[in-house]
PALUMKE-695835 format. One line per 5 residues: number of its first residue (from 1); their letters; for each residue z, x, y of C-alpha. Coordinates in steps of 0.25 Angstrom, whole numbers, plus 5000, padded with zeros to 4 digits. Each point is the difference from the previous one (the first is absolute). Layout:
NUM> a> Z X Y; ... .
END
This chain:
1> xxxxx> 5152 4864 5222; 5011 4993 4991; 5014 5004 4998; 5003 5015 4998; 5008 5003 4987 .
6> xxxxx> 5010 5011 4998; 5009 5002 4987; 5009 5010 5002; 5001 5008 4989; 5009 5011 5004 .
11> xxxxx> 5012 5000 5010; 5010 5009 5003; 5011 5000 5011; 5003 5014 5005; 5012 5007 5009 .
16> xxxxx> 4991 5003 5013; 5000 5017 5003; 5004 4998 5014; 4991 5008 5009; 5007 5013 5005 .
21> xxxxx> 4993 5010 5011; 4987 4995 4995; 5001 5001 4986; 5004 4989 4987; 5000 5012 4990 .
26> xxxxx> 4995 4990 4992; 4986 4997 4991; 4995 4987 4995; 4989 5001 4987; 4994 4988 4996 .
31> xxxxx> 4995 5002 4985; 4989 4990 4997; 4999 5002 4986; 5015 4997 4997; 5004 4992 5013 .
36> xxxxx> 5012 5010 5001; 5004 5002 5015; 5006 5012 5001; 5010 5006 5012; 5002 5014 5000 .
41> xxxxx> 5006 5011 5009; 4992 5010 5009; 5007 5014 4997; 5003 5007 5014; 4991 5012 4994 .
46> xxxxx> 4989 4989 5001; 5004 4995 5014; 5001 5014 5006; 4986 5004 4994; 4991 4987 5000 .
51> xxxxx> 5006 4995 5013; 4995 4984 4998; 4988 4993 5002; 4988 5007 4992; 5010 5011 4994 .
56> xxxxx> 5005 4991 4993; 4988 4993 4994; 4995 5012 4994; 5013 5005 4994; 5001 4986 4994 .
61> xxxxx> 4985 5000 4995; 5001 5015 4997; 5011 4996 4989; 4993 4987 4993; 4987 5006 4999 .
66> xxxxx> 4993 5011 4992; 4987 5008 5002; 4992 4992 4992; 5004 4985 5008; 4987 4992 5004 .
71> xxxxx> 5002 4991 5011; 5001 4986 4992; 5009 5005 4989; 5014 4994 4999; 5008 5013 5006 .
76> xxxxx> 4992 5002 5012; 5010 4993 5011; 4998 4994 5013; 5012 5005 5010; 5003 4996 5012 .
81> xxxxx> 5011 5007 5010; 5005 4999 5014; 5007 5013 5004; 5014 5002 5008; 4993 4999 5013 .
86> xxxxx> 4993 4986 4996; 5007 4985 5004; 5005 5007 5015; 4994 4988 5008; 4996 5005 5015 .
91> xxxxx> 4997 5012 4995; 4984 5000 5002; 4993 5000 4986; 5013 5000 4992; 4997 4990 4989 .
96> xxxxx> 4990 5006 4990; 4998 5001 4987; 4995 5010 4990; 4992 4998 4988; 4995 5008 4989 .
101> xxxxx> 4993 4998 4987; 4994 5007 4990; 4985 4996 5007; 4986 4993 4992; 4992 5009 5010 .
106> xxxxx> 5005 5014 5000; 5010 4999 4988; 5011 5008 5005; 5011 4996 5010; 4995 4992 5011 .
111> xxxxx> 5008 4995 5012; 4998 4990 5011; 5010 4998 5013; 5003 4986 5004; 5007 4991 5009 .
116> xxxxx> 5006 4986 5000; 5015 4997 4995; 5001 5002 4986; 5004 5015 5000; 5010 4997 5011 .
121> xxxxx> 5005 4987 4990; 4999 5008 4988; 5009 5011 5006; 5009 4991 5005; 5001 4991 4987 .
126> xxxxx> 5006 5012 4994; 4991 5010 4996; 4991 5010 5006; 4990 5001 4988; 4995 4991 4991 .
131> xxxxx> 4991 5000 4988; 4990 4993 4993; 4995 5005 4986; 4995 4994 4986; 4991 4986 5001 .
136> xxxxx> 5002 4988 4999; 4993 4989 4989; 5001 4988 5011; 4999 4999 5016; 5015 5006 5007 .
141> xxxxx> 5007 4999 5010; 5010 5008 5006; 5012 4997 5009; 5010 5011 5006; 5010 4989 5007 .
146> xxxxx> 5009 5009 5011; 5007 4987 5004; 5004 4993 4988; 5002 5014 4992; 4990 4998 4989 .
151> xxxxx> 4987 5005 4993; 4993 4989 4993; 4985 5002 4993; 4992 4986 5000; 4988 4997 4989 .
156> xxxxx> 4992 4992 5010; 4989 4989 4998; 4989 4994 5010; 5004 5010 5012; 4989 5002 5009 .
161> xxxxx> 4988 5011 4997; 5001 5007 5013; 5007 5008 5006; 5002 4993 5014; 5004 4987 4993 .
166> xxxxx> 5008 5005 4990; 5007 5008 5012; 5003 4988 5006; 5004 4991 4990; 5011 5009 4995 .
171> xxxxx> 5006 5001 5012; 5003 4987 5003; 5005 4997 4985; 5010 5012 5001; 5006 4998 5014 .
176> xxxxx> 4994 4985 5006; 5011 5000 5012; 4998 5016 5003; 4987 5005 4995; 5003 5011 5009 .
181> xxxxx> 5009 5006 4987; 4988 5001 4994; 4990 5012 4996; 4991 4999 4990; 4990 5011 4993 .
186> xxxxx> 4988 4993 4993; 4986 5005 4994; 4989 4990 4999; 4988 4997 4992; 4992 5011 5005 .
191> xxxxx> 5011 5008 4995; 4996 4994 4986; 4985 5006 5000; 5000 5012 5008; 5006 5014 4998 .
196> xxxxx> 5004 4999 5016; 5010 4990 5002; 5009 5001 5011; 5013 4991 5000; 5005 4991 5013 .
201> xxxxx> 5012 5003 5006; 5004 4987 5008; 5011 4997 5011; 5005 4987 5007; 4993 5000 5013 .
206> xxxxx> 5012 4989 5006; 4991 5000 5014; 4988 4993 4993; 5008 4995 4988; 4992 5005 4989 .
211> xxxxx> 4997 5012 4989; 4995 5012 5005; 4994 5011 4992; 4998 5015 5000; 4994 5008 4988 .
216> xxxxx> 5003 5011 4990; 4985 5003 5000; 4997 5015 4994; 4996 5003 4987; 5002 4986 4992 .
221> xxxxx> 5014 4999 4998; 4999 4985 5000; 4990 5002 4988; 5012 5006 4992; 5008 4988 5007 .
226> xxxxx> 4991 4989 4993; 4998 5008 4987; 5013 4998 4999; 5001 4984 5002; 5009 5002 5012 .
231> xxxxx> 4996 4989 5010; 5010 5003 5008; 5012 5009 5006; 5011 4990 5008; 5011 5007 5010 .
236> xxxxx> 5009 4991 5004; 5011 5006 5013; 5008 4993 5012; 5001 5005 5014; 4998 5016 5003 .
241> xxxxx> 5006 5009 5011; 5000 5013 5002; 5014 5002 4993; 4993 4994 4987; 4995 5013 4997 .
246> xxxxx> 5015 5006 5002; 4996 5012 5009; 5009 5014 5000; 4999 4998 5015; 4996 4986 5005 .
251> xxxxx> 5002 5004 5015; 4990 5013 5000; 4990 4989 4988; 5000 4989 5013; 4998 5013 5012 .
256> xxxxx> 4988 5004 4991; 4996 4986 4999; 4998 4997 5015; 4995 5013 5003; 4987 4999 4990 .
261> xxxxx> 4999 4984 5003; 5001 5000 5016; 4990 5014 4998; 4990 4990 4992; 5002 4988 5008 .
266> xxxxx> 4997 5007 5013; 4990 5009 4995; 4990 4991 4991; 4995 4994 5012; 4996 5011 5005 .
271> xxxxx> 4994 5006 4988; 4994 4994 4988; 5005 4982 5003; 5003 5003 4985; 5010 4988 5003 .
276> xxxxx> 4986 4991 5005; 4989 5007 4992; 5008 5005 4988; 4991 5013 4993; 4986 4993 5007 .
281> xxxxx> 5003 5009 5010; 4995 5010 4992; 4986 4995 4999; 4994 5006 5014; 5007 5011 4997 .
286> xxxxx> 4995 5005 4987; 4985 4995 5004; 5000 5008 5013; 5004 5012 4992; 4991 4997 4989 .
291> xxxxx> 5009 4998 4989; 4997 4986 4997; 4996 4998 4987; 4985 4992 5001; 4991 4999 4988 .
296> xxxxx> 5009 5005 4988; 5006 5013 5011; 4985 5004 5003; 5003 4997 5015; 5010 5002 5008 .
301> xxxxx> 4998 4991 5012; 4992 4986 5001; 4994 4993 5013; 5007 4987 4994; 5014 5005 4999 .
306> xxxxx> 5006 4994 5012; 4998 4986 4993; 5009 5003 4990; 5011 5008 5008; 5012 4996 5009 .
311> xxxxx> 4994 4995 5011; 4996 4986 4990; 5012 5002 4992; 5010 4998 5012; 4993 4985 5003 .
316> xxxxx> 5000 4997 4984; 5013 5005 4996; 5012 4989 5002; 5011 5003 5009; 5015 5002 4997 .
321> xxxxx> 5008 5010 4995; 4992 5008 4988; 5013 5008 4993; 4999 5002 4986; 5016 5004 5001 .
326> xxxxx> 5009 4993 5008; 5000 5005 5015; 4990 5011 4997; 4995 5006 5016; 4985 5002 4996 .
331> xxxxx> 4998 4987 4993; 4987 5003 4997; 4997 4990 4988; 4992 4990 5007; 4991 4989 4993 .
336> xxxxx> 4990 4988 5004; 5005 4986 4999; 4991 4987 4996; 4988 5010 4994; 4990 4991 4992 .
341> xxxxx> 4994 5007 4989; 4984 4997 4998; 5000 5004 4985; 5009 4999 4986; 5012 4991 4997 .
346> xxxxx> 5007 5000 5015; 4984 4995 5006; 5003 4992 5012; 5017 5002 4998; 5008 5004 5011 .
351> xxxxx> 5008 5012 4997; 5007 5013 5006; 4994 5014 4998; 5010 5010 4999; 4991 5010 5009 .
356> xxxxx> 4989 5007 5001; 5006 5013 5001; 4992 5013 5003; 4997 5006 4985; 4995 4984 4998 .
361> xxxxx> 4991 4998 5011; 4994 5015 4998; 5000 4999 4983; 4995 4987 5000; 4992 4997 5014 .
366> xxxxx> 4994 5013 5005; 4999 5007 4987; 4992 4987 4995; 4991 5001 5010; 5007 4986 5004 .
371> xxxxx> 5003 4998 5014; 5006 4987 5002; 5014 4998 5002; 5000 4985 4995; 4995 5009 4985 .
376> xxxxx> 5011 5009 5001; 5010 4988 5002; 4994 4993 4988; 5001 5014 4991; 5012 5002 5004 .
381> xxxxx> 5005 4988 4995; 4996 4997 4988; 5003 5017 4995; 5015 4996 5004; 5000 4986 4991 .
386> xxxxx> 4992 5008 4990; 5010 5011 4999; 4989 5011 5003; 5001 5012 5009; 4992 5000 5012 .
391> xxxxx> 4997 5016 5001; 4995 4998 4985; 4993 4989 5000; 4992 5004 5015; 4997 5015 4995 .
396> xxxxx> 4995 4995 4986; 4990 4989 5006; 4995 5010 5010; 4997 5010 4988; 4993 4988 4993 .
401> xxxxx> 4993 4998 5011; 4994 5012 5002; 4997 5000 4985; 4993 4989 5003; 4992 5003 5014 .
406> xxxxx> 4996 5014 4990; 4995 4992 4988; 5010 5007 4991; 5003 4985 4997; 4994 4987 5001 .
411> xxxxx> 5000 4986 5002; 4997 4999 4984; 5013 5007 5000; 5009 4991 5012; 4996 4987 4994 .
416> xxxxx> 4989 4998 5009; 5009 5003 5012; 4995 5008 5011; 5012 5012 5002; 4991 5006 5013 .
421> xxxxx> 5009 5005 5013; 5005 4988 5008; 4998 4989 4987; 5014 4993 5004; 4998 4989 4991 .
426> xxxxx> 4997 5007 4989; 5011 5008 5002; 5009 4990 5002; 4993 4994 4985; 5003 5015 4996 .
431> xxxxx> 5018 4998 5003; 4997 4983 4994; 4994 5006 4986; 5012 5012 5001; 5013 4990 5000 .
436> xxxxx> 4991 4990 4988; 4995 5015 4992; 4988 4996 5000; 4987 5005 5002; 4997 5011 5008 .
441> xxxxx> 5011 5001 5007; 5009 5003 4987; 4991 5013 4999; 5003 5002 5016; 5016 4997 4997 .
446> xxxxx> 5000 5013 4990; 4999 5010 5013; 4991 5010 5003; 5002 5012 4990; 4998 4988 4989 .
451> xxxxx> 4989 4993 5007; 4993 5014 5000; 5002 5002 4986; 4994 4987 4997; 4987 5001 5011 .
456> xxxxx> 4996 5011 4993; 5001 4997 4986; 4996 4985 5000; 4991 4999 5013; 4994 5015 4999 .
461> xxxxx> 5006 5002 5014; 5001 5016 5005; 5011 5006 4995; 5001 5011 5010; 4996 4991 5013 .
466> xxxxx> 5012 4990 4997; 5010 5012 4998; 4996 5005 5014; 5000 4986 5007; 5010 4992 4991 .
471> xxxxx> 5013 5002 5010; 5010 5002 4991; 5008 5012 4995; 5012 5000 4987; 4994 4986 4999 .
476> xxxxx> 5005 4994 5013; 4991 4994 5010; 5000 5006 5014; 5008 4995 5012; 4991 4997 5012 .
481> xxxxx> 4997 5013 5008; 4990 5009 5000; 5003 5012 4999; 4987 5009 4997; 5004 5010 5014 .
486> xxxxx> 5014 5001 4997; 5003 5009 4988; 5016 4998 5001; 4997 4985 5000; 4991 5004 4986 .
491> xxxxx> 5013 5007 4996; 5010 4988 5003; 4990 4993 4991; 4996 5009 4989; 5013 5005 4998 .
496> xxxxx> 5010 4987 5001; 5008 4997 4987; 4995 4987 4998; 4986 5002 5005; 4992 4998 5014 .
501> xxxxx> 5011 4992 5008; 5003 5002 5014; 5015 4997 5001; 5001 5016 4992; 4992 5007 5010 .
506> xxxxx> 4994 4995 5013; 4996 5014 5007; 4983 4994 5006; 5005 5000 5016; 5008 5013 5000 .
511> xxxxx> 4990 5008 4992; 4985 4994 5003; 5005 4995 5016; 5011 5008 5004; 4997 5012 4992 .
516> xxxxx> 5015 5004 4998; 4996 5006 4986; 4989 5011 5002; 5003 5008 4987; 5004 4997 4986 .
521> xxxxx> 5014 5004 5001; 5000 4991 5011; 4994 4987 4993; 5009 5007 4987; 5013 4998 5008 .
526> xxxxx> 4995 4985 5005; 4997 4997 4985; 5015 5004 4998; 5008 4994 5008; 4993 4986 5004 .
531> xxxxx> 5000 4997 4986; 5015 5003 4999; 5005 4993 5012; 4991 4987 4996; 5005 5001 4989 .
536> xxxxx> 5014 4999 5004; 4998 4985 5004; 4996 4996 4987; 5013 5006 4996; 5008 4992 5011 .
541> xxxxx> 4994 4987 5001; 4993 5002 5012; 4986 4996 5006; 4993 5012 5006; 4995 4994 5011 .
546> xxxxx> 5011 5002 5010; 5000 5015 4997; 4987 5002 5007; 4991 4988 5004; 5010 4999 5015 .
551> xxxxx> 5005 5014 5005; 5008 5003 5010; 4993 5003 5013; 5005 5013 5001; 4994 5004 4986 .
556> xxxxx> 4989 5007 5005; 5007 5010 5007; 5006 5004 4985; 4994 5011 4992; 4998 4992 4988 .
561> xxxxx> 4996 4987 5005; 4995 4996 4987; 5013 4999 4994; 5006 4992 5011; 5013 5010 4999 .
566> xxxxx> 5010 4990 5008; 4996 4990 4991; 5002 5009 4988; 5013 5002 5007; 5004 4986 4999 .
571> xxxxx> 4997 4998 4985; 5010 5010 4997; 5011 4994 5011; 4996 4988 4991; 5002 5005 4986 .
576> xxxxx> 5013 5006 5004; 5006 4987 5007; 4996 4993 4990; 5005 5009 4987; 5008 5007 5005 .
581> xxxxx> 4993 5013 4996; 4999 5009 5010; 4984 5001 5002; 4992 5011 5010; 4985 4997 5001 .
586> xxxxx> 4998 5011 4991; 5007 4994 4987; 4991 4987 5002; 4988 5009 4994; 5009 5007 4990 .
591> xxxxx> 5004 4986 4995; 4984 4997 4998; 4998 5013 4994; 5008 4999 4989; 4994 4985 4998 .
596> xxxxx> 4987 5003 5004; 4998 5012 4988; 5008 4991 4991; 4988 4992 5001; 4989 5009 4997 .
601> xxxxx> 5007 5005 4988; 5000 4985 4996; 4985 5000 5002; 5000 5013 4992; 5007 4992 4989 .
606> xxxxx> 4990 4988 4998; 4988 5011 5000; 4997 5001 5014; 5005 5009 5010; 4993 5012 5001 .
611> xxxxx> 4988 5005 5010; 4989 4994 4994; 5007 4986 5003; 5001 5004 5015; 4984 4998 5001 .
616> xxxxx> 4993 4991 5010; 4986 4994 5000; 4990 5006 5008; 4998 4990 5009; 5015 5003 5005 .
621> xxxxx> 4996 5013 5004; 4986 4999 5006; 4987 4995 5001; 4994 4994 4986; 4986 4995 5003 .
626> xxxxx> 4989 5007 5010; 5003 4986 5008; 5016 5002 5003; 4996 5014 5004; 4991 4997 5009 .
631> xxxxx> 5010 4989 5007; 5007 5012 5005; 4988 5011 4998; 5005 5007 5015; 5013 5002 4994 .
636> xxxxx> 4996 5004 4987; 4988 5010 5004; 5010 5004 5011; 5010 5005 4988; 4988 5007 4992 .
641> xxxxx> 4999 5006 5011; 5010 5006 5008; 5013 4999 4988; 4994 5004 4988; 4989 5010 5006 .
646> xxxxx> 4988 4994 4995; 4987 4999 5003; 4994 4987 4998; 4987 4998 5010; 4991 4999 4984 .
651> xxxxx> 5008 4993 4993; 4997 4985 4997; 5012 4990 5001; 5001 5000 4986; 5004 5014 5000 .
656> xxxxx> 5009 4999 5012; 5007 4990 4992; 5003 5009 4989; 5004 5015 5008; 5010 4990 5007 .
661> xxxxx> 5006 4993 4987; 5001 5014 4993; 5010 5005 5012; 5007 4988 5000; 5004 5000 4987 .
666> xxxxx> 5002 5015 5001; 5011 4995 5012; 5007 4990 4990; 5002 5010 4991; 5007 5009 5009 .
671> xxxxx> 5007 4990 5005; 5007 4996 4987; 5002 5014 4998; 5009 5002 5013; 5007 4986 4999 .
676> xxxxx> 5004 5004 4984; 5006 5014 5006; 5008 4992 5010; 5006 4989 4990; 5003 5010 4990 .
681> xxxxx> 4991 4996 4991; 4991 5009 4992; 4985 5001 5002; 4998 4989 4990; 5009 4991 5008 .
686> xxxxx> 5013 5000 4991; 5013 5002 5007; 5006 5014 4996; 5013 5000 4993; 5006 5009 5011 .
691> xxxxx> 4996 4989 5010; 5007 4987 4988; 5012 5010 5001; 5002 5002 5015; 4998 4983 5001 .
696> xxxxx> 5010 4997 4989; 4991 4992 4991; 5001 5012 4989; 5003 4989 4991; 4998 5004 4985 .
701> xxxxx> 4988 4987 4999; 4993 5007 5012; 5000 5014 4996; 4995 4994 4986; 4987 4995 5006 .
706> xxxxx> 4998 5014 5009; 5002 5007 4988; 4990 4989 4992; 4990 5003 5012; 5001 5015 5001 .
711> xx> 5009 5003 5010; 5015 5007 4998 .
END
């Protein structure tokens, strides 16, 4: 490669909002169209409402888009937040980022949590949002500079095309001597030709002195990054401590501290080795409970898993600390050094792969059919140069695959390629032709819902068979879990905002194992409040995984071990150390209330929102074909019988297969009937205006789409 070129075209010097309890009551809007960088005050209505992180994403996007705004057109905006709890080094997970766009897949607000430093340097730059909007006509780049007190927007010329590279080229050109100052948010070329682009969060890994990378994957919010010629997001920030953050009470943010860190440190070994294995752990797990994803989610379990699970990944993965935030406890971001691609332009290379983690190796290992972890590496690798999302592009390929294996398409149709269960190197030539747009795979990179669309029409594909296997729903491709014997885990799918994503909802264990939810007010209650407290980090700047992936010991003995109550309790000690506001674990879901319905209303205001969009294929529910059936007939027959009454001794399989679906689905509907009574949502899933009016978010705009929709 030659010498990079940036011209600066723009540059500003601005007064740094010093951080105060958490907060720079500040925004930054980039406008692509004019160049104008813009600084603007958050109002302390805004801040009391929105609270940070993904709160403040959609207030910004609510404000610059219309009912009517398609992904690609200039007003959608990319916006990225930390929140007041994000930048606290040692505290575990603290350094995430939150995302939103207006989405290519789904076309309403989609979100996506990630770690790495930018959030944390953003914030501490000066500004707890930022914006990007408009398009550019040439490539761009942008630097927020927290050291030097600058904002400076580069046309750029001969930067490398993927995402890695480019990562690491621009870290070393903005800070050569301490790259550690360093975060950078790039797409990639596969960014460019598909509609699921994730972004690539990096961070300077000082222990093995090179870029690391973790992704903004759901719902192709790097595709909108690319539309818009961004090439890059730089932050740029010095040293961090616990007072960076200016806490209300540093004493009671540092007692907090050590008592979730020494919990996590003494406890992980114990538990889940998240600290050796990362989320790998979880593979054994799900396949022993038969809720791996195999063959597009027809099976649950597969002989074959093991080979893909933590007990190989431990060998594989590198040793060293693997915190994406400075000092995190559970440092759980572990990657495999030297790797040697066997196909596309890193053939025969030596590089690092920033994982696998769990939804990667079940996606795009088990649900392929592919059980090799040298594969998995391979994919994994080239998604996070390409800019693709691994969920996306593993759920896709499997429902291709079983498109294929059923003759709905061809090899006339793949360019001669041979898309069975287990074709790794197809696959891999599948992910190649998505980052060039080319081929088949620019038909695979439209998603599901559109690949259907275009099965059916141009290849006279089954319309009603792909609905039922193609494992998608408002657009979105499925998370990795099965959840066909868990009808809260349909609910935590069907009826998240953004679509089937488990970071809303993740209720399979307590519900199908457990059995903790035995009726619908029971799994309506779940679908309440897990939702709401989830989505309380994405307001904070917080990774999940502390929360409940290493409990206390004592937990068990609590009446609502799901909830992991004295962790709960923590959060809130956190929250108030921290702002100052004097938090109980019950405001923490009141806070995500008022967010959480904010963002239905939004999906109402793009043309979404309402029950017929909480729908899930059937393949998500129950058994499809005579063939899954029969994988767990005793189970199955056992139902017919003794649940729903029926005698099935003369009925063929094919029956069976149809008495079951019709009480499912009866089951479903029930079930959105009882969560929508205990959101306060109307039947048809709108949130009521006496439910707006006891969350504060009456707002005149809000109350004009109820009305628009109906409801008032």
């Amino acid at each position: 490669m030659g010498q990079i070129h940036l011209k600066e075209i723009k540059s500003i010097s601005y007064e740094k909002s010093e951080v105060k309890k958490g907060y720079t009551d500040q925004s930054l809007r980039i406008n692509l169209d004019s160049n104008d960088i813009i600084i603007n005050p958050i109002e302390d209505k805004i801040k009391d409402k929105f609270i940070g992180g993904k709160g403040y994403d959609l207030w910004l996007m609510w404000n610059n888009v219309n009912g009517d705004t398609k992904w690609n057109d200039p007003e959608n905006t990319v916006c990225i937040s930390s929140g007041p709890l994000g930048g606290t080094p040692g505290y575990p997970g603290g350094g995430k980022s939150i995302v939103t766009a207006i989405s290519p897949l789904t076309g309403a607000p989609i979100d996506s949590n990630v770690g790495g430093y930018f959030g944390p340097y953003k914030k501490f730059s000066g500004f707890d949002v930022i914006q990007i909007d408009g398009k550019s006509n040439k490539d761009i780049v942008i630097l927020i500079d927290g050291i030097e007190n600058t904002i400076k927007l580069f046309n750029v010329k001969n930067l490398p095309e993927d995402s890695y590279e480019l990562s690491d080229v621009l870290t070393r050109h903005f800070d050569e001597t301490k790259p550690v100052n360093v975060s950078v948010v790039t797409a990639g070329p596969g960014a460019e030709h598909t509609y699921f682009g994730c972004l690539n969060f990096s961070w300077w890994d000082a222990g093995r002195k090179m870029v690391r990378y973790k992704q903004a994957g759901r719902g192709g919010i790097g595709t909108v990054f690319a539309n818009k010629k961004v090439k890059a997001v730089v932050a740029r920030y010095g040293a961090v401590s616990m007072k960076t953050n200016s806490p209300a009470d540093l004493t009671a943010l540092k007692a907090v501290t050590k008592t979730h860190a020494k919990e996590i440190h003494t406890l992980d070994p114990k538990q889940n080795r998240m600290a050796v294995v990362g989320t790998t752990h979880l593979v054994p797990i799900m396949n022993d409970h038969d809720c791996l994803p195999v063959h597009n989610f027809k099976f649950g379990s597969h002989p074959e898993s093991k080979v893909i699970g933590e007990e190989v990944y431990e060998h594989i993965f590198d040793k060293g600390f693997d915190g994406c935030w400075k000092g995190c406890a559970v440092a759980c971001a572990h990657g495999v050094k030297d790797f040697s691609p066997f196909t596309g332009p890193y053939r025969g290379k030596k590089v690092f792969v920033d994982g696998p983690e769990y939804e990667t190796v079940a996606g795009c290992g088990s649900n392929l059919g592919i059980f090799d972890a040298q594969t998995i590496l391979e994919i994994n690798f080239y998604c996070d140069a390409y800019g693709l999302d691994t969920i996306s592009v593993g759920t896709s390929l499997g429902f291709v695959m079983e498109c294929f294996e059923n003759h709905q398409i061809t090899i006339d149709h793949t360019g001669g390629m041979d898309l069975s269960f287990g074709s790794r190197f197809n696959a891999l030539e599948i992910i190649h032709q998505m980052a060039r747009g080319e081929g088949f795979g620019s038909i695979v990179g439209k998603g599901i819902r559109k690949m259907k669309a275009i099965f059916a029409k141009d290849f006279g594909a089954n319309a009603a068979f792909m609905q039922d296997i193609g494992m998608e729903s408002k657009g979105l491709e499925f998370s990795e879990y099965i959840t066909k014997e868990s009808l809260a885990q349909q609910g935590g799918y069907g009826l998240a905002l953004k679509g089937p994503q488990h970071d809303e909802a993740w209720l399979i264990f307590l519900d199908m194992v457990h059995n903790f939810m035995p009726t619908f007010a029971n799994k309506a209650e779940a679908l309440h409040w897990f939702p709401m407290f989830r989505t309380w980090f994405a307001l904070c700047g917080l990774c999940k995984l502390p929360w409940n992936d290493i409990v206390p010991e004592d937990n068990k003995n609590n009446p609502e071990p799901a909830k992991v109550v004295k962790h709960v309790g923590w959060y809130a000690d956190f929250f108030s150390a921290v702002t100052g506001r004097k938090t109980g674990p019950e405001d923490l879901i009141s806070m995500s209330e008022a967010v959480y319905n904010f963002q239905r209303i939004f999906n109402l205001k793009m043309g979404y929102g309402t029950r017929e969009h909480d729908t899930v294929p059937y393949r998500a529910v129950g058994p499809v074909t005579v063939e899954e059936y029969k994988s767990r007939q005793k189970r199955y027959d056992d139902q017919l019988i003794e649940k729903y009454n029926l005698d099935i001794s003369d009925m063929t399989s094919e029956e069976k297969v149809a008495s079951l679906r019709q009480k499912r689905e009866e089951q479903y509907e029930v079930l959105k009937d009882a969560v929508y009574e205990r959101r306060g949502w109307t039947q048809n899933g709108i949130p009521t205006i006496e439910t707006v009016k006891r969350l504060g978010i009456d707002f005149p705009e809000v109350l004009e789409v109820l009305k628009k929709n109906g409801v008032e």
